[in-house]
C-alpha positions, 0 to 999 in steps of 0.5 A: 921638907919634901919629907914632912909634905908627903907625911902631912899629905897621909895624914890628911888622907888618913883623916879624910878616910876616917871622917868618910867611914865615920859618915858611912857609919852616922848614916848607916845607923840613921838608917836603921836606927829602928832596928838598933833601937829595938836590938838595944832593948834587950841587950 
């Protein structure tokens, strides 16, 4: 039991660590979206 408390406690750190780089991500492109936009034009 204390076992299978400190996995789902990873996981949940896990989780919570790829939802934050996921924000910093979203964020990041809103921020320069402009700039994404106008590099995708010529991809």
């Amino acid at each position: 039991m204390v076992a299978h408390n400190s996995c789902s406690k990873r996981e949940e750190i896990n989780a919570e660590w790829i939802s934050n780089q996921a924000y910093k991500m979203i964020k990041d492109l809103y921020r320069h979206r402009r700039t994404y936009n106008f590099a995708l034009h010529f991809l």
